[in-house]
C-alpha positions in Angstrom: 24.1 9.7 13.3 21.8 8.3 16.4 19.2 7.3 13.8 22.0 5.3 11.8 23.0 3.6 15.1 20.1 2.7 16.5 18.7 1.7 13.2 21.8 -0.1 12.9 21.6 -1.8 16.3 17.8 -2.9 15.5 19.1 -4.5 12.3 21.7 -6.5 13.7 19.5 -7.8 16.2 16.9 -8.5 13.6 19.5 -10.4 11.4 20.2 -12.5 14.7 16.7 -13.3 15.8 16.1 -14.3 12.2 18.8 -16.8 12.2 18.0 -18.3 15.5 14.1 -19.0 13.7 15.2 -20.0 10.9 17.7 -22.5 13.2 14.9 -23.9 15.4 12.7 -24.9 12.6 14.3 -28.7 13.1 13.0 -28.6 16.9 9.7 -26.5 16.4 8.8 -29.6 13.5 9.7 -32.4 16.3 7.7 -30.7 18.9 4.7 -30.8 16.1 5.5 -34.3 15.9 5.1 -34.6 19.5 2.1 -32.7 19.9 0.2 -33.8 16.9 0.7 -37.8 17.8 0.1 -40.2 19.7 3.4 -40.0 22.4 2.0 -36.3 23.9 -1.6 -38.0 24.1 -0.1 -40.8 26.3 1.7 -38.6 27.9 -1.0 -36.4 28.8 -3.1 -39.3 30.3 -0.2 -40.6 32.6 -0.1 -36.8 33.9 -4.1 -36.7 34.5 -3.2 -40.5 36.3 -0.5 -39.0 38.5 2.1 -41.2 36.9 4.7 -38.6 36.4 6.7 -37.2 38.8 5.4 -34.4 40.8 8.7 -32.2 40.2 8.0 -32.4 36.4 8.2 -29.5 34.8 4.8 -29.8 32.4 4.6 -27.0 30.0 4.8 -29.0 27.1 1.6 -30.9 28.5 -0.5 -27.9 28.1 -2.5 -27.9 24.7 -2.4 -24.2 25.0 1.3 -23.3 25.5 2.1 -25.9 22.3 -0.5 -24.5 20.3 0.1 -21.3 20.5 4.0 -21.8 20.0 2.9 -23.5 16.8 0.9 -20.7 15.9 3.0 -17.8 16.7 5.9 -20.3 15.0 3.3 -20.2 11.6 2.5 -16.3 11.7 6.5 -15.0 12.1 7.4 -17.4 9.6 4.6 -16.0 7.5 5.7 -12.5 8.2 9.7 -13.4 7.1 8.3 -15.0 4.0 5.8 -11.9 2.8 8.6 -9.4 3.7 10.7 -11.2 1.6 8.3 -11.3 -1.3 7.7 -7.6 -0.8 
């Protein structure tokens, strides 16, 4: 019985985290968008010019935080799809 439950549980929340991916694909392909053109690149310089607001919140300006999004975006759909081939 506690193996069916928490199985259970760990399925459910699976089945959840899943659907929320597969549901911020649309956003994840716009930040992309961002990243990979020329609107972050602009952006980027007026932050290195000290034309944005100093109460910006900049995480999307770091190279690394986007990138590795993308990445990590790129290996869990990569997992989902090979599981699903298995």
């Amino acid at each position: 019985e506690e193996i069916l439950d928490r199985a259970s549980a760990v399925f459910a929340e699976l089945e959840k985290n899943l659907s929320d991916l597969q549901s911020i694909q649309h956003d994840i392909q716009k930040l992309e968008a961002y990243y990979t053109g020329k609107d972050w690149k602009a952006d980027f310089r007026l932050d290195e010019q000290g034309k944005l607001p100093k109460d910006l919140k900049r995480g999307v300006l770091s190279e690394d935080a986007i990138y590795d999004l993308l990445e990590k975006n790129r290996e869990l759909l990569d997992l989902v799809k090979k599981d699903g081939e298995a």
